[in-house]
MARLODREN-136082 format. One record per residue: z, x, y of N, C-alpha, C in turn. Coordinates in pm, whole numbers. Each point is the difference from the previous one (the first is absolute). Layout:
# MARLODREN-136082
{{Z X Y} {Z X Y} {Z X Y}}
...
This chain:
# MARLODREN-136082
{{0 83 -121} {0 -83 121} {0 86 126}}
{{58 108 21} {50 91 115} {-125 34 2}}
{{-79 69 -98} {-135 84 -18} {-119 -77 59}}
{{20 -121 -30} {-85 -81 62} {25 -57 180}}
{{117 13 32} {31 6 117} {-43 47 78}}
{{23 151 -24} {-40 126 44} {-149 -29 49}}
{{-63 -19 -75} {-148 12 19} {-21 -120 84}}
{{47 -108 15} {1 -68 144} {36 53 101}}
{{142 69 26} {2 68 102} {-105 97 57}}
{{-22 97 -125} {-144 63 80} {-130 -59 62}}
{{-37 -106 -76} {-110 -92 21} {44 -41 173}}
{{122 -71 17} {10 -41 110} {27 119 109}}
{{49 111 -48} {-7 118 148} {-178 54 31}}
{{-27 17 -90} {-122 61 20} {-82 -167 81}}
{{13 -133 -23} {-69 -64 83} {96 4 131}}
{{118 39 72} {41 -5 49} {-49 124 94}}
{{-37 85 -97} {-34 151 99} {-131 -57 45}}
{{-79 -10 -42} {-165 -75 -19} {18 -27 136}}
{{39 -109 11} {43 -120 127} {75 94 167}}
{{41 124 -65} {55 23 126} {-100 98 64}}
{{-10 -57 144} {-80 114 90} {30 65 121}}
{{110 41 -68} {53 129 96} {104 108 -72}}
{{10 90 56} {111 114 -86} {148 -63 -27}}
{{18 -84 135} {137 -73 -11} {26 -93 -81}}
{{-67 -69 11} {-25 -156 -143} {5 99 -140}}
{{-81 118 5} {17 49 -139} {106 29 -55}}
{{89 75 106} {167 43 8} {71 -116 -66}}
{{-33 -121 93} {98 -100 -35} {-10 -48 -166}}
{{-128 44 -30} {-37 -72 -121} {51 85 -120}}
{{10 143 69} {60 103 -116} {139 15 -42}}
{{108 -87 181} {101 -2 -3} {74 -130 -101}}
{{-77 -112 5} {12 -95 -88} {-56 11 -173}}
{{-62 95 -11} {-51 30 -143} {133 76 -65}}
{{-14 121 57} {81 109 -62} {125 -34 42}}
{{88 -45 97} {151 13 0} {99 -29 -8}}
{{90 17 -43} {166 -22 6} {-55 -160 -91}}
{{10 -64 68} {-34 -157 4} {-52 -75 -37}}
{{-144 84 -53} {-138 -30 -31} {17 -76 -96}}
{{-128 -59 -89} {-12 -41 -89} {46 138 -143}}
{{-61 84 63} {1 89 -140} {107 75 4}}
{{63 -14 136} {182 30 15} {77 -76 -138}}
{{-55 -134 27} {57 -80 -118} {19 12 -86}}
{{-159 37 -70} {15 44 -139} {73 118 -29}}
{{-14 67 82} {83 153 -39} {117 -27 5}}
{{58 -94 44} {176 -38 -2} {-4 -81 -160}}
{{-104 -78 -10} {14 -107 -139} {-20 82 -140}}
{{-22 155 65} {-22 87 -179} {121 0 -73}}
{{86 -15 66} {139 37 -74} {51 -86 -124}}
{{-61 -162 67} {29 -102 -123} {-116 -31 -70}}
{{-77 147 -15} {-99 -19 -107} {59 82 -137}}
{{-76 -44 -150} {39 97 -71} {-97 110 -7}}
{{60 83 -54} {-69 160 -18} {-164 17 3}}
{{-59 -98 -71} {-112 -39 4} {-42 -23 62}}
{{16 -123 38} {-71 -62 114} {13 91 146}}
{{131 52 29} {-10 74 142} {-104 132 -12}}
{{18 70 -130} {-102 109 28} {-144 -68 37}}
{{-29 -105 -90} {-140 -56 52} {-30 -40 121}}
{{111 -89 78} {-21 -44 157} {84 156 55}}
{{33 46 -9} {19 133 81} {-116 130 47}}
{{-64 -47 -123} {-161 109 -14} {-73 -82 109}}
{{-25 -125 -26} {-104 -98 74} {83 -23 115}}
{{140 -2 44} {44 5 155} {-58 143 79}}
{{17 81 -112} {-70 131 59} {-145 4 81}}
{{-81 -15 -124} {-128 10 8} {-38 -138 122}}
{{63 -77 25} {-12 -113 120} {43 97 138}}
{{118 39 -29} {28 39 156} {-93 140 28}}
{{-55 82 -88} {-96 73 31} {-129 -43 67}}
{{-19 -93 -93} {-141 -79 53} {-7 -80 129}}
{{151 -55 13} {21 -36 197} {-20 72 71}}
{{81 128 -17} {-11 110 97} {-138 56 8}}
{{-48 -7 -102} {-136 129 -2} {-113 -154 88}}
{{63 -129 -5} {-82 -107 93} {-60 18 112}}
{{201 -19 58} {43 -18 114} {-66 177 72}}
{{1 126 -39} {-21 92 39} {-152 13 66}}
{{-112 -71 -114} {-133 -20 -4} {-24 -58 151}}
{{88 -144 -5} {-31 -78 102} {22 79 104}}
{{112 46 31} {30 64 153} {-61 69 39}}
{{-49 108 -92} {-156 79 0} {-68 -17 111}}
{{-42 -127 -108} {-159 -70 62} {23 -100 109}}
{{121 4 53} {50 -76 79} {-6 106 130}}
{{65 71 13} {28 145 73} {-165 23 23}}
{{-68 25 -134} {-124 74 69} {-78 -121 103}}
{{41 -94 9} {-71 -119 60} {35 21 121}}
{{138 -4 -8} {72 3 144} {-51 106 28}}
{{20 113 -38} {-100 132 97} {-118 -26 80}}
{{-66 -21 -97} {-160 -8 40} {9 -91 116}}
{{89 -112 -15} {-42 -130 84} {112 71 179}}
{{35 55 -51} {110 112 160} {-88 80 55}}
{{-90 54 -141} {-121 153 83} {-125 -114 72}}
{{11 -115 -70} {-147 -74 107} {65 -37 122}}
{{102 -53 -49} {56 -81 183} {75 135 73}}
{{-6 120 -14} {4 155 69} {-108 58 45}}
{{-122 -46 -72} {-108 53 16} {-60 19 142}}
{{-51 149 69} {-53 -2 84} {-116 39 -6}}
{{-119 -60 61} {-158 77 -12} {-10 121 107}}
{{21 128 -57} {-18 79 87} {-166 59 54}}
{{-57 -81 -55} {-125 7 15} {-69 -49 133}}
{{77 -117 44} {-49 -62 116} {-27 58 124}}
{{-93 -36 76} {32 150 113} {-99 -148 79}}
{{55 -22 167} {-79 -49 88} {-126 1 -5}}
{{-67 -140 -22} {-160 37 -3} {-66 85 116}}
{{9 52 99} {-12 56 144} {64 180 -57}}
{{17 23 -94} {48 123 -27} {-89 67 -178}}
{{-15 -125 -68} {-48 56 -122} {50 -13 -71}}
{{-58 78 -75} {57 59 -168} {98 156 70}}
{{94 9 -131} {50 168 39} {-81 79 -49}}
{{36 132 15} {-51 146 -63} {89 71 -9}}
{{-15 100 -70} {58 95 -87} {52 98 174}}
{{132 90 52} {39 54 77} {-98 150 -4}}
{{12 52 95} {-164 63 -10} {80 155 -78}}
{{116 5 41} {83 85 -112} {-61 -11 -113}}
{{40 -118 -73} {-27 -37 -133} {-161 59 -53}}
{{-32 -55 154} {-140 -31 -28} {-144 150 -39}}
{{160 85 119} {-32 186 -53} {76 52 -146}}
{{94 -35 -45} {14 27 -139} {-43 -66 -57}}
{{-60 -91 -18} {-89 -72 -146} {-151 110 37}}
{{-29 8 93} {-135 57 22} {15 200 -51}}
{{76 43 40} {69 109 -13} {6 57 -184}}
{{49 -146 -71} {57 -4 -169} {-157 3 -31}}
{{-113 -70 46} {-98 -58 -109} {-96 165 80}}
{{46 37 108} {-89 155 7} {26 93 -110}}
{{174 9 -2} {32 112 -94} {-20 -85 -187}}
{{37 -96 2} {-62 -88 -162} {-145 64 -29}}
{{-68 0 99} {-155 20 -33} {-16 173 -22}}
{{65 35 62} {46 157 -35} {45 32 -140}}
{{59 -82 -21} {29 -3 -128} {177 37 -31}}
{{86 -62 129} {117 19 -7} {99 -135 -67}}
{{135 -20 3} {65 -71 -16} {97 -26 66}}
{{18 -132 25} {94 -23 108} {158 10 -28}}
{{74 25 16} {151 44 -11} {68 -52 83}}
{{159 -38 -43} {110 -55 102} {157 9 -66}}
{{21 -6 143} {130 80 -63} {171 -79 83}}
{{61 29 -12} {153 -129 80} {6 96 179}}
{{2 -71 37} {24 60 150} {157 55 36}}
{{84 -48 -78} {167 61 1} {-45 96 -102}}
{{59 93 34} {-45 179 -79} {120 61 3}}
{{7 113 -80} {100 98 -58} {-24 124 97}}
{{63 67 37} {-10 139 81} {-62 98 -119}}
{{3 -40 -122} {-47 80 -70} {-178 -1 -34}}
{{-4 -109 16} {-166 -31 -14} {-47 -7 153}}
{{70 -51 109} {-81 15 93} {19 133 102}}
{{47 139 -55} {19 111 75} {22 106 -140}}
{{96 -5 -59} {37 128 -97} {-124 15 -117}}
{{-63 -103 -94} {-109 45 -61} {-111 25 56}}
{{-26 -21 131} {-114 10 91} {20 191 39}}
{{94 70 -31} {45 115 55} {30 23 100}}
{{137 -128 75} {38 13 116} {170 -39 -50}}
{{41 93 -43} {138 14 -39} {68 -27 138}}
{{162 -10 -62} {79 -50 95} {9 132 115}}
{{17 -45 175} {27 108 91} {-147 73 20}}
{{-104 -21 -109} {-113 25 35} {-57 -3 204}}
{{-27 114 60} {-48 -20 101} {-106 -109 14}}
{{-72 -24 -91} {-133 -77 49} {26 -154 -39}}
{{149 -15 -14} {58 -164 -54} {12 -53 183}}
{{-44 93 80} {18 -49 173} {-119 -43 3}}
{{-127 29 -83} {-131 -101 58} {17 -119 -41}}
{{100 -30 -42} {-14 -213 -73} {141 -35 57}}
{{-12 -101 109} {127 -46 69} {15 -120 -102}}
{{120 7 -101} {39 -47 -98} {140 -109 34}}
{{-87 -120 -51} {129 -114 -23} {49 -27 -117}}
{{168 66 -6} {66 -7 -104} {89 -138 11}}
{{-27 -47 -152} {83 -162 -20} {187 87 -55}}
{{81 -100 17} {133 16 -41} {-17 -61 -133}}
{{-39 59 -50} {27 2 -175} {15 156 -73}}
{{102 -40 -133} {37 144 -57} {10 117 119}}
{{-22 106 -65} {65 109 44} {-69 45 187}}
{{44 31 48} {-70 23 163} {-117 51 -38}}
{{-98 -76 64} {-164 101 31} {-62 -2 -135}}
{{77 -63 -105} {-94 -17 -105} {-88 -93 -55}}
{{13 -148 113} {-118 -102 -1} {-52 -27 134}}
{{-100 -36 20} {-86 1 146} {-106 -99 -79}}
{{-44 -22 127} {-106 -67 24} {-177 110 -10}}
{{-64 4 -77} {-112 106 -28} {-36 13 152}}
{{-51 124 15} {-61 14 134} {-150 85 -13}}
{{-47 -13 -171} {-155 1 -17} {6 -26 -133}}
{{-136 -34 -52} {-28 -37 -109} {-22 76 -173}}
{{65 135 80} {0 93 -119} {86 -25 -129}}
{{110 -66 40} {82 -34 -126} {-84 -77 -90}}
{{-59 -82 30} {-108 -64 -103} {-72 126 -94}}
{{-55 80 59} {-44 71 -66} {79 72 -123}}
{{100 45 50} {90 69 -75} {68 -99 -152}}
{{64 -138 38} {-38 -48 -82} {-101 -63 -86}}
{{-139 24 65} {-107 -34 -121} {-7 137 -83}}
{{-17 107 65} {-8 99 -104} {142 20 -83}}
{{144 -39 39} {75 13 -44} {-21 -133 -194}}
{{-109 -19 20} {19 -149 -144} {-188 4 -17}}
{{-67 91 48} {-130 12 -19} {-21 147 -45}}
{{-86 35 -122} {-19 118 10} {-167 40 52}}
{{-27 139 57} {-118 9 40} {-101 -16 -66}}
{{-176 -43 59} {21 26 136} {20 -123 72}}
{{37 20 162} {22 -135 101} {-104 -32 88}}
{{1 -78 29} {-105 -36 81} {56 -130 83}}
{{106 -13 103} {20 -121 65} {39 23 171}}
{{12 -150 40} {19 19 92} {121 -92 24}}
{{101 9 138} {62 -87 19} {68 -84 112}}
{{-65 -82 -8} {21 -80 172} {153 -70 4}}
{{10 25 120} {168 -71 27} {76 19 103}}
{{121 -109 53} {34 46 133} {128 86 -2}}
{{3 28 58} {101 201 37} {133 -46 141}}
{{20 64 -16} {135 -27 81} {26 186 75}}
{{17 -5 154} {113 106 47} {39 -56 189}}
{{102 68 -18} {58 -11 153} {-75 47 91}}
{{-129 -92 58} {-49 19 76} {39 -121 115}}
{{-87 57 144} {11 -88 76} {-103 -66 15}}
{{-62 -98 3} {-73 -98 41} {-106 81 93}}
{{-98 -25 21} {-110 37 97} {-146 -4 -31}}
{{-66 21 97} {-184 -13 -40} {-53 32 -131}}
{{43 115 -57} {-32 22 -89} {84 51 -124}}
{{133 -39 -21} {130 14 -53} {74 -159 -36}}
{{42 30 -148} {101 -113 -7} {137 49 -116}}
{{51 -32 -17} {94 -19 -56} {-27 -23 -121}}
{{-92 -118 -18} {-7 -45 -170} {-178 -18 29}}
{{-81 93 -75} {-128 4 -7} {-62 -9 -164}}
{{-105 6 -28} {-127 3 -111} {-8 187 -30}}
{{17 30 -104} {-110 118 -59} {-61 30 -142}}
{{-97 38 19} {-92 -7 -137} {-11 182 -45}}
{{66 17 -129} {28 137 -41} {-66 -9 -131}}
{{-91 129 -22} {-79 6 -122} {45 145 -76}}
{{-32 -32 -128} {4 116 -93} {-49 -26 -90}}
{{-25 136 -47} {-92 93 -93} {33 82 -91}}
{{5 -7 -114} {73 123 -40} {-90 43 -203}}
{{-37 86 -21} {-96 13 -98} {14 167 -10}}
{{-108 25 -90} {40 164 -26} {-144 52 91}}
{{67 104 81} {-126 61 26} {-70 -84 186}}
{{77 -74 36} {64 -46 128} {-43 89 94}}
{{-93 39 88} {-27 76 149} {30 -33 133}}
{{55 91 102} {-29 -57 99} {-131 -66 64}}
{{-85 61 -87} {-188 -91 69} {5 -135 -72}}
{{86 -33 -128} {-21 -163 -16} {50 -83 81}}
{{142 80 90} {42 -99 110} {-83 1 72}}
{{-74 94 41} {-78 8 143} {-105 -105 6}}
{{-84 19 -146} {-114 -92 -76} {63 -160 23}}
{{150 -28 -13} {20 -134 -67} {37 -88 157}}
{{77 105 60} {5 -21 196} {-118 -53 1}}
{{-100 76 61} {-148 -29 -3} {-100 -104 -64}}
{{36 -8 -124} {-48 -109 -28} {62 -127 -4}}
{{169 -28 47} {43 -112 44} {-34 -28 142}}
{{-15 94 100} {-39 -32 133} {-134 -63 3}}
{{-120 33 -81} {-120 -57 0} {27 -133 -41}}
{{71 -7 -120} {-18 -159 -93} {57 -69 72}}
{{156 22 109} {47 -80 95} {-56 -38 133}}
{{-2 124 87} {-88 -1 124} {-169 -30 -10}}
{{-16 52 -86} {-180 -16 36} {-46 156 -36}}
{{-138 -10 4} {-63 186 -49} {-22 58 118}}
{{36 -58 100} {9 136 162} {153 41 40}}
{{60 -45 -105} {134 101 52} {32 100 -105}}
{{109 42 47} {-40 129 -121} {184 45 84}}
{{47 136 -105} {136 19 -4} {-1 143 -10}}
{{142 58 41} {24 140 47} {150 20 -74}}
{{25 160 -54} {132 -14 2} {52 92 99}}
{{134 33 30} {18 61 52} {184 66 -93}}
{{34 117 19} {124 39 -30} {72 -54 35}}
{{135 -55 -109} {110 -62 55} {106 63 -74}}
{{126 -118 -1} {140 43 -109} {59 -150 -78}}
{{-3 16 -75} {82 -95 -88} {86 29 -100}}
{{148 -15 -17} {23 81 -119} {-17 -71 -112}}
{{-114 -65 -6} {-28 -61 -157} {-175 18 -41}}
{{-28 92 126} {-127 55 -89} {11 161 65}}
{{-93 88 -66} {-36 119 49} {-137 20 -74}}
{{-94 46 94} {-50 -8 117} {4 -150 24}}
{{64 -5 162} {0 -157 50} {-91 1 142}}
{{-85 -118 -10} {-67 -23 142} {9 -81 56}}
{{-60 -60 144} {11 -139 45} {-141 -17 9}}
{{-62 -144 -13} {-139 6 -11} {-29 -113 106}}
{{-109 45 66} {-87 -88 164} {-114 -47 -82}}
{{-35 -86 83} {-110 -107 7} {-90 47 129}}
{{-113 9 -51} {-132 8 91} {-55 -89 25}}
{{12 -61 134} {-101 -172 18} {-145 40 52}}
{{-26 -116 10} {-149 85 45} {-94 10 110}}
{{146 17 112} {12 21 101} {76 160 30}}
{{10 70 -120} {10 128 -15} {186 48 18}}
{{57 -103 32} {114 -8 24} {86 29 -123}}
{{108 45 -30} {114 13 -135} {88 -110 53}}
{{14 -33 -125} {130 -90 9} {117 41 -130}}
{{110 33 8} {89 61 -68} {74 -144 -122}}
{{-62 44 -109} {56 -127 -146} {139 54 -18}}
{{36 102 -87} {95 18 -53} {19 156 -82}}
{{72 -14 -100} {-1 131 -38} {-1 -18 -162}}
{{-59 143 -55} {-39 -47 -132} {36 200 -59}}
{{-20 -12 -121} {4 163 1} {27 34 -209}}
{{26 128 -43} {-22 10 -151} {206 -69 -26}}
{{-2 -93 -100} {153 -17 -45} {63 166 -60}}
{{122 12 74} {113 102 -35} {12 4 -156}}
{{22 106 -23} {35 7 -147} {139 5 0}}
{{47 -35 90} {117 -50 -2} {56 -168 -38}}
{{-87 -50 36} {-25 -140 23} {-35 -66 -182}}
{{-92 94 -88} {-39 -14 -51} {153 7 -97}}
{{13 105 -31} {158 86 -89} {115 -135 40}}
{{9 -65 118} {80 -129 19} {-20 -116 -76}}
{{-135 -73 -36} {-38 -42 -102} {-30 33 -133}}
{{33 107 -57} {-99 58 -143} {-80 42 -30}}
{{-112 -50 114} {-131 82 -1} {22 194 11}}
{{-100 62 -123} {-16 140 24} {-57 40 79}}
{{42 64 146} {-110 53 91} {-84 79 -36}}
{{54 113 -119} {-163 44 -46} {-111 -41 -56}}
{{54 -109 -75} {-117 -93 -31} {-112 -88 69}}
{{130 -68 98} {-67 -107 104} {-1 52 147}}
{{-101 -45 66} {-13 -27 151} {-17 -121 42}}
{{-12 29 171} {5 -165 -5} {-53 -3 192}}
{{-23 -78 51} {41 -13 106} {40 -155 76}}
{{45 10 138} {53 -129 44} {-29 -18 117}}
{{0 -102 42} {-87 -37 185} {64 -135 37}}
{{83 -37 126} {35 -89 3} {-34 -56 175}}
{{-26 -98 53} {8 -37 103} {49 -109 61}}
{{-12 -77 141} {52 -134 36} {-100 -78 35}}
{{60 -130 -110} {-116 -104 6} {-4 -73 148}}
{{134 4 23} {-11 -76 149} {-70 33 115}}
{{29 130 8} {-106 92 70} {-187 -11 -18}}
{{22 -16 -129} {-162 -9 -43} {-15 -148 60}}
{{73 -94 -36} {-30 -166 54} {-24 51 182}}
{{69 45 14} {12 -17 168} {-119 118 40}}
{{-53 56 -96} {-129 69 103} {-122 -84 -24}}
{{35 -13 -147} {-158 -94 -49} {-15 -148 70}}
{{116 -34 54} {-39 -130 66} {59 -41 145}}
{{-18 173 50} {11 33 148} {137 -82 73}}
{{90 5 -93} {153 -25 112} {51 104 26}}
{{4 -84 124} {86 175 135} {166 -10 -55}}
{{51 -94 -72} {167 3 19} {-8 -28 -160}}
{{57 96 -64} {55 21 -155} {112 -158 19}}
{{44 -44 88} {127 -105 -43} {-69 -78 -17}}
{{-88 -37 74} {-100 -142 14} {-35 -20 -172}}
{{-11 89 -129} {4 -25 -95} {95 -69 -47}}
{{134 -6 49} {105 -60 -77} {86 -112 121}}
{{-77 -9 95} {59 -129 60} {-31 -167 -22}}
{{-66 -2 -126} {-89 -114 -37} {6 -109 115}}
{{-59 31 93} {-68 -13 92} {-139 -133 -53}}
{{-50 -127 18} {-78 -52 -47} {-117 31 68}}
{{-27 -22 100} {-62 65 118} {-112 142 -45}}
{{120 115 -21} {-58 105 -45} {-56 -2 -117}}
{{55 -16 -125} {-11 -16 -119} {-145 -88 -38}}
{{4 -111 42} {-155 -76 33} {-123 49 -5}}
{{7 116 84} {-119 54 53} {-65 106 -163}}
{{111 25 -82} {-58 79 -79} {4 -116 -145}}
């Protein structure tokens, strides 16, 4: 008789869950199934004046009932919950798409619009694009680069250090070399990538200066590596980017993460230089920091600022005017 009970009670929670449409109604329906009070409260109080028999049999089947409520009632709230979501994300929903008919459609920020153009020059080169966390270790963004601690040349990067762990040992990257270091640090040779991303140092604001800018840093690294493949690979990114009347120069520089290091100009064709960045052979120091054998491998690296490149190629006099999203300005490109 109990056994057969039972199986009414389930019959009637599960149409009871059926019927409810909301998470709360389900509650109520789980609180009246399963508790203290319940129906199957009941039976579990009425095993006692069963005999031996009979209670193991309605004790198995009280079981296997209150499993089958719960595993119900759980289903429902589910699919109850996922309803309620969905039906919160439509009535939240904003079309960010809309834009004043008198204004358009958007476009891509002309930033953007120089690193996507920038990735599919060096892709066609036959590079790979790389990225890396912008909160950095003092160890990847200065000590494997071969700019140990107290290093004199740690004064060319005005460095913003975050208050985490030990003093001066997390910052904000202030170029894109740590990427590198960890791709070759989980890649073995040879490399071939590049890596776009924004950089961080204590600068001040001005025409052609910011604080938080774009740079695109490449490397190379294979056996048998020259300084004429950088010169060759300069050269033939200035053509594939600029056009076939400009053309590129190096000149002697210092970096302590290459030797021989240069900075390399742009020839317009108006005969004028315009100064990119600096590029030069990777340290075999640099290399011994990751694993790589410097006698085995060479390599070289070239990095510059995209913002800079946005702001010549599309003739703005004020580097901020990039980041004042300005509608006005922004429009025009």
């Amino acid at each position: 008789m109990s056994v057969d009970r039972l199986r009414l009670i389930e019959e009637e929670a599960r149409e009871q869950l059926a019927g409810a449409t909301s998470v709360a109604e389900v509650d109520e329906v789980a609180g009246r199934a399963l508790g203290k009070r319940s129906p199957l409260g009941d039976v579990k109080r009425g095993l006692g004046g069963l005999d031996a028999d009979e209670r193991k049999a309605v004790g198995r089947a009280l079981n296997d009932t209150t499993k089958a409520v719960e595993a119900a009632v759980v289903a429902r709230r589910a699919e109850l919950e996922g309803a309620e979501h969905l039906a919160r994300l439509e009535a939240e929903r904003l079309d960010l798409t809309e834009a004043p008919p008198s204004r358009g459609p958007g476009h891509l920020h002309i930033v953007t619009q120089t690193i996507e153009h920038l990735e599919d020059v060096f892709v066609g080169m036959g590079y790979e694009v790389a990225e890396g966390p912008e909160v950095e270790t003092d160890w990847y963004n200065f000590e494997a680069l071969n700019i140990p601690p107290h290093h004199p040349s740690r004064s060319m990067w005005d460095t913003l250090y975050l208050d985490a762990g030990e003093p001066e040992s997390t910052l904000l990257r202030t170029h894109t070399s740590p990427v590198q270091i960890r791709w070759m640090q989980e890649h073995p040779p040879p490399v071939r990538i590049v890596a776009p991303g924004r950089v961080y140092r204590a600068d001040t604001a001005d025409a052609t200066h910011m604080p938080v800018f774009h740079q695109i840093e490449g490397l190379v690294v294979d056996r048998d590596i020259t300084f004429g493949d950088l010169a060759g690979t300069i050269e033939a990114f200035c053509q594939a980017y600029f056009g076939r009347d400009f053309h590129s120069r190096l000149r002697p520089s210092y970096f302590p993460f290459t030797e021989p290091s240069a900075e390399f100009d742009i020839q317009q064709p108006d005969g004028t230089w315009l100064e990119m960045g600096g590029c030069g052979m990777v340290h075999p120091k640099v290399f011994e920091a990751v694993g790589y054998d410097p006698e085995e491998w060479t390599g070289f690296a070239f990095g510059f600022g995209i913002d800079r490149m946005a702001k010549d190629r599309f003739a703005v006099p004020d580097l901020r005017e990039l980041f004042t999203n300005d509608i006005r300005f922004l429009s025009q490109f």
